[in-house]
N, C-alpha and C positions, 0 to 999 in steps of 0.2 A: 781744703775743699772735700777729703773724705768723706763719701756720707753722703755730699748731695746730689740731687738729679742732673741732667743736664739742661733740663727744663730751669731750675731754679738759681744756677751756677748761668744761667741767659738772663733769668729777670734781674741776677743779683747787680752782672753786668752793665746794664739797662738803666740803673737806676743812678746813683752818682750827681745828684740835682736834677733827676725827672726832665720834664719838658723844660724848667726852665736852661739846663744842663746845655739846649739845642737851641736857647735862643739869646745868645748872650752878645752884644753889639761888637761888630768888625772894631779890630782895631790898629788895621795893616794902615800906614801913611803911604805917601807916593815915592820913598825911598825906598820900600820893600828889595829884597829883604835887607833886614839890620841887623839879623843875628842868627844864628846855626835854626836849620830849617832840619826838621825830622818828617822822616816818612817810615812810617807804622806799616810793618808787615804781621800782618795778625796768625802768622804761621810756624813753625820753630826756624832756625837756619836750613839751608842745603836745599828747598823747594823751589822749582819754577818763580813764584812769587821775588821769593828772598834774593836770586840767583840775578835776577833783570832788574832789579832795586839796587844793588851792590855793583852792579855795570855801569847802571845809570849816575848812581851817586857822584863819582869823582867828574864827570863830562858836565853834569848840572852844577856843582859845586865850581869848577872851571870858570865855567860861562855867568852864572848869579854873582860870584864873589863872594861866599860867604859858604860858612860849612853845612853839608848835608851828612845826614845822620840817618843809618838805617837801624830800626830798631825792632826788635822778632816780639810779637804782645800774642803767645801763643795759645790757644785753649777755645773748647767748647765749637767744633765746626768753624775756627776763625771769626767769631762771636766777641771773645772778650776784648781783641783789636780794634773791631768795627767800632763796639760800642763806645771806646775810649777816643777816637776820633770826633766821633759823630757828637759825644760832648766837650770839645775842646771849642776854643773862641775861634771863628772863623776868620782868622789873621792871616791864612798863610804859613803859617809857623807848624802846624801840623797837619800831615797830609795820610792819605790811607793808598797806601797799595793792594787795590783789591781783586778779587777773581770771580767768575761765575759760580764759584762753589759757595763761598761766602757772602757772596753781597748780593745774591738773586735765591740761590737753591735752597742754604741754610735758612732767610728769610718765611721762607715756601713752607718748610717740612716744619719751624715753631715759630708759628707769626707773633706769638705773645713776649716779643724782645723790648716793647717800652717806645720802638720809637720805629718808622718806614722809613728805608734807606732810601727812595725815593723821594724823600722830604729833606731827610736830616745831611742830604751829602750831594755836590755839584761835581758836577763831571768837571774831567780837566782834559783828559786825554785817554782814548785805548794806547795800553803799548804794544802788546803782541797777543795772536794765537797761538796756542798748542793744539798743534795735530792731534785727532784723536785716532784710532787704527781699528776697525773690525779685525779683530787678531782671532783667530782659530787654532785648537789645539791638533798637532797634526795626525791622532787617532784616528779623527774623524773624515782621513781622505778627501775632503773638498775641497777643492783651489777656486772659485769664484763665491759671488752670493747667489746667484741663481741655485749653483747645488747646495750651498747652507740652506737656502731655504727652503727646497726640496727635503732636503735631510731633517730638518725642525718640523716639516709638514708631518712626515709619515712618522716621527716620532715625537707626538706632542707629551710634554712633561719630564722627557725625558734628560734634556740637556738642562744647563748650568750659563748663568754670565758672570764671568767674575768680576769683581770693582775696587775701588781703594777704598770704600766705605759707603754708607749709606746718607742719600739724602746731594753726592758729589755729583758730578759731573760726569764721569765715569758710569756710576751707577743710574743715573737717571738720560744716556744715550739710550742706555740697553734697557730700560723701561718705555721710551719712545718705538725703537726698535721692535720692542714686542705687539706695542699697539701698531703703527706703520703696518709693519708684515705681518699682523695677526698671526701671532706664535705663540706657543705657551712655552717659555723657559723661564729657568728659576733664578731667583739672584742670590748669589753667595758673596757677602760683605766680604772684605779681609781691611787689615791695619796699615791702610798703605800699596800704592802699586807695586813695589819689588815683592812682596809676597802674593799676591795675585797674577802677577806673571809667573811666578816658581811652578805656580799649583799649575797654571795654562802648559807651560811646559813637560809637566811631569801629566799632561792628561787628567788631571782631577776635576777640570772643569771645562765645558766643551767650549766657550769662546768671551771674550770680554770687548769693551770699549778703552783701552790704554791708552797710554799718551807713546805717540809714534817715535820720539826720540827712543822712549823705552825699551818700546817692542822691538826698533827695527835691527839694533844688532843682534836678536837672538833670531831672529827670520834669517837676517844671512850669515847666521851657523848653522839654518835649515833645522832649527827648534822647534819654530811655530810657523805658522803662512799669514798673513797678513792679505786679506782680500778687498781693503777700500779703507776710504778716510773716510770723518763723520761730518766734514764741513761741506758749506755752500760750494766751496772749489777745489781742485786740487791744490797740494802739499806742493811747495817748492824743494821740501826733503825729496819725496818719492811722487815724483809729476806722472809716473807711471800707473800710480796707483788710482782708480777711477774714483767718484764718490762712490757714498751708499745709493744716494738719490739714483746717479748714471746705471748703477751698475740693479735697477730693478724695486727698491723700498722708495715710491715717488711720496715725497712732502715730511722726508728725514734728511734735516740737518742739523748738529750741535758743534755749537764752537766753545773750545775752552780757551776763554780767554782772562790777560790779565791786565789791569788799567787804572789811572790814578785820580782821584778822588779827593774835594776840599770839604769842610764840614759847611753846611749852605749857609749863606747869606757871606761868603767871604765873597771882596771886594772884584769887579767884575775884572778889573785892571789886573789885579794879584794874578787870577786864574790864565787872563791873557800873555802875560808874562810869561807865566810856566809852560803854556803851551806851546808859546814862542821856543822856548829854550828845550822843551824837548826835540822840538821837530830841528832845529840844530843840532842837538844831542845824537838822534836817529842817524841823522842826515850821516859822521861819519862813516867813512866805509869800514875802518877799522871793526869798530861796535856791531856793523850791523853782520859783517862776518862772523864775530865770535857768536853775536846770538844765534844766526843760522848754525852754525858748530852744535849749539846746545840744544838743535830741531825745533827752536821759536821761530815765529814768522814777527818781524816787525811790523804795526796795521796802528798808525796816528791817526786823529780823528778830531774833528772841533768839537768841544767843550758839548752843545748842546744839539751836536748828533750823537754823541755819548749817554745824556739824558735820557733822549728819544730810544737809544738803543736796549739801553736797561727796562725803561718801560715797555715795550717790546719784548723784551728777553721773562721779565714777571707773565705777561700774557700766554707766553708761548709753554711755560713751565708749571704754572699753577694748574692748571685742567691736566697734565700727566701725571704730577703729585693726585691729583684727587681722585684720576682713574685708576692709578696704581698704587690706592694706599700709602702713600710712604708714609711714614710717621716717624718722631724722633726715636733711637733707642735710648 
């Protein structure tokens, strides 16, 4: 792939039998499943995604009877995964574990991928949120958002947000952020959140949107301050912590979430089925401690408030990408 864009290394993806690639006839029976079922993490290993796919695997494997397969289809803003889903037969046999970064944001920032994941993919189930953390670097003396804002007020251009990348979830809080509280700060990409926490730590850049499992054990080594989450509600991690909204930025809220996804037109039974079997899955307590461990929140949901939520989730995102420029790099 040396050499090409990531514009092009999107359409190449995309392509794979075109439209017909998305409309190939069901061909799940009422025994479903009958043989090893794969779910497609479009991420490398060791990610939020991969992490809650490898949990889930063996509790649904359990309960279906039959082998589940986590598989990492890694590349291009989780692009090259998606798209390898989204042309698979809508059997049930291949499934997408997806996230806000990939299956709304990426969308967003290069609409020319071949196919609307709005189209090409049914909801099955959310499985969990990630906290995100208004995290502050602690140069800058502020311990609420009342004074960040103050402090961004009288010093407009002068501060930094750092992110995992461009076009993520991370990076497009802190573009909401900037509109909401009318601020001028700058975005600094980095490769990933453990180096944009390094940089928040060592003061190189004055605050980001993290993922709060991330951020919170370097807050209580008194590293960074952490002053709000970026969701509708508080974190079961840190209940302590207000929102952005409570705490003064009203009609900012961003969820990083991640949820599982069939390639459309699979059978409505199939979908039901899985949804059954996760909310069994969730249900035990085991699971659902170790994900709270890993600072995910568990949050199931029916198949077609999943839908509804993605559509939703494109509205709320596409007008901040346009306000604030993103564009692929």
């Amino acid at each position: 792939m040396r050499g090409m864009t990531r514009r092009a290394i999107l359409a190449t993806a995309a392509l794979g039998g075109g439209a017909a690639g998305l409309a190939r006839p069901a061909r799940a029976e009422g025994g479903w499943p009958e043989r090893t079922v794969v779910l497609v993490v479009p991420y490398a290993p060791g990610g939020s995604n991969d992490v809650v796919a490898r949990l889930l695997a063996p509790k649904l494997q359990a309960l279906l009877g039959q082998t589940i397969v986590v598989e990492n289809r890694a590349g291009a803003g989780g692009a090259i995964g998606t798209a390898q889903v989204a042309r698979s037969a809508p059997d049930g046999y291949t499934l997408l574990v997806s996230s806000a970064s990939n299956h709304v944001m990426n969308p967003l920032v290069v609409p020319d991928q071949g196919y609307d994941v709005r189209q090409a993919f049914d909801g099955i189930s959310m499985l969990v949120d990630v906290p995100l953390a208004l995290t502050v670097a602690n140069k800058l003396g502020v311990h609420d958002v009342p004074g960040l804002l103050a402090l961004l007020k009288r010093e407009p251009g002068k501060h930094s947000f750092a992110s995992s990348g461009v076009g993520g979830s991370q990076h497009l809080a802190g573009e909401l952020f900037r509109l909401r509280a009318d601020v001028d700060i700058v975005h600094v990409p980095y490769r990933g959140g453990g180096p944009a926490l390094n940089d928040l730590v060592a003061g190189q850049v004055s605050m980001g949107f993290l993922n709060l499992p991330t951020a919170l054990p370097q807050a209580e080594a008194g590293k960074v301050t952490i002053l709000a989450v970026a969701g509708e509600k508080r974190s079961a991690l840190k209940p302590d912590l207000p929102t952005v909204a409570e705490a003064g930025v009203p009609g900012f809220a961003v969820r990083s979430w991640t949820a599982l996804f069939a390639p459309h037109g699979t059978p409505p039974a199939v979908v039901q089925k899985l949804n059954a079997a996760l909310r069994e899955a969730m249900a035990d307590p085991g699971l659902q401690a170790r994900l709270r461990e890993l600072g995910v929140e568990p949050d199931l949901s029916e198949p077609k408030a999943l839908d509804a939520f993605v559509r939703d989730e494109f509205a709320l995102w596409g007008p901040v990408i346009k306000a604030a420029h993103v564009t692929a790099q």
